[in-house]
N, C-alpha and C positions, 0 to 999 in steps of 0.2 A: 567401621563401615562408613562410609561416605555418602553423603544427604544424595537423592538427586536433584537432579537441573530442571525447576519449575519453570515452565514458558511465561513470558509475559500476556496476560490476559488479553490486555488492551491493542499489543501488539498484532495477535493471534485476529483479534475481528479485521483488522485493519488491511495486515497483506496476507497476500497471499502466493506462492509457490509456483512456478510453472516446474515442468519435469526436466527444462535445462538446468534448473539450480536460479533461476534470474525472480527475484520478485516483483510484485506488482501492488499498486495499490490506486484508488479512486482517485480523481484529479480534485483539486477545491475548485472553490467558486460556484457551484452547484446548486449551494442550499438557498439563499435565500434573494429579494433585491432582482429577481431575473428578469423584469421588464422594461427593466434599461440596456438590458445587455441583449446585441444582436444576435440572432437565430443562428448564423454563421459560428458566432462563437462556441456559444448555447451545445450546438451539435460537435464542435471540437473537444468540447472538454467531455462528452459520454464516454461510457468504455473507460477501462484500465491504462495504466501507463507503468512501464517499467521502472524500476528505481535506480538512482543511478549507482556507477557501480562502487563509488567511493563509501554508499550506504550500505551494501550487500551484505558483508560482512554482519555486520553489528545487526543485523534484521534479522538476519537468519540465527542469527548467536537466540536473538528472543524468540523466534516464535519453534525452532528445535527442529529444525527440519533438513 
């Protein structure tokens, strides 16, 4: 009998799935240091971003979906 395929935990919090099959995950630059950086900015990087598709694979390999 054959173990199963434990997801990556860490991966699992990170991205996440839309129902085309495309992942997504947070942008950086976010956390910390934000009052040098312009409002402009600030507002581009909210919200999710797709991953690109050369990662796709290997993403969804960890989080099993």
């Amino acid at each position: 009998m054959k173990n199963k395929m434990k997801s990556h935990r860490g991966a699992k919090k990170r991205f996440k799935c839309t129902a085309s099959g495309k992942a997504l995950h947070k942008q950086s630059h976010r956390r910390h240091i934000l009052t040098k950086k312009p409002a402009k900015r600030k507002r581009h990087l909210r919200g999710n971003a797709v991953v690109h598709a050369s990662d796709r694979r290997s993403i969804q390999r960890m989080i099993n979906e």
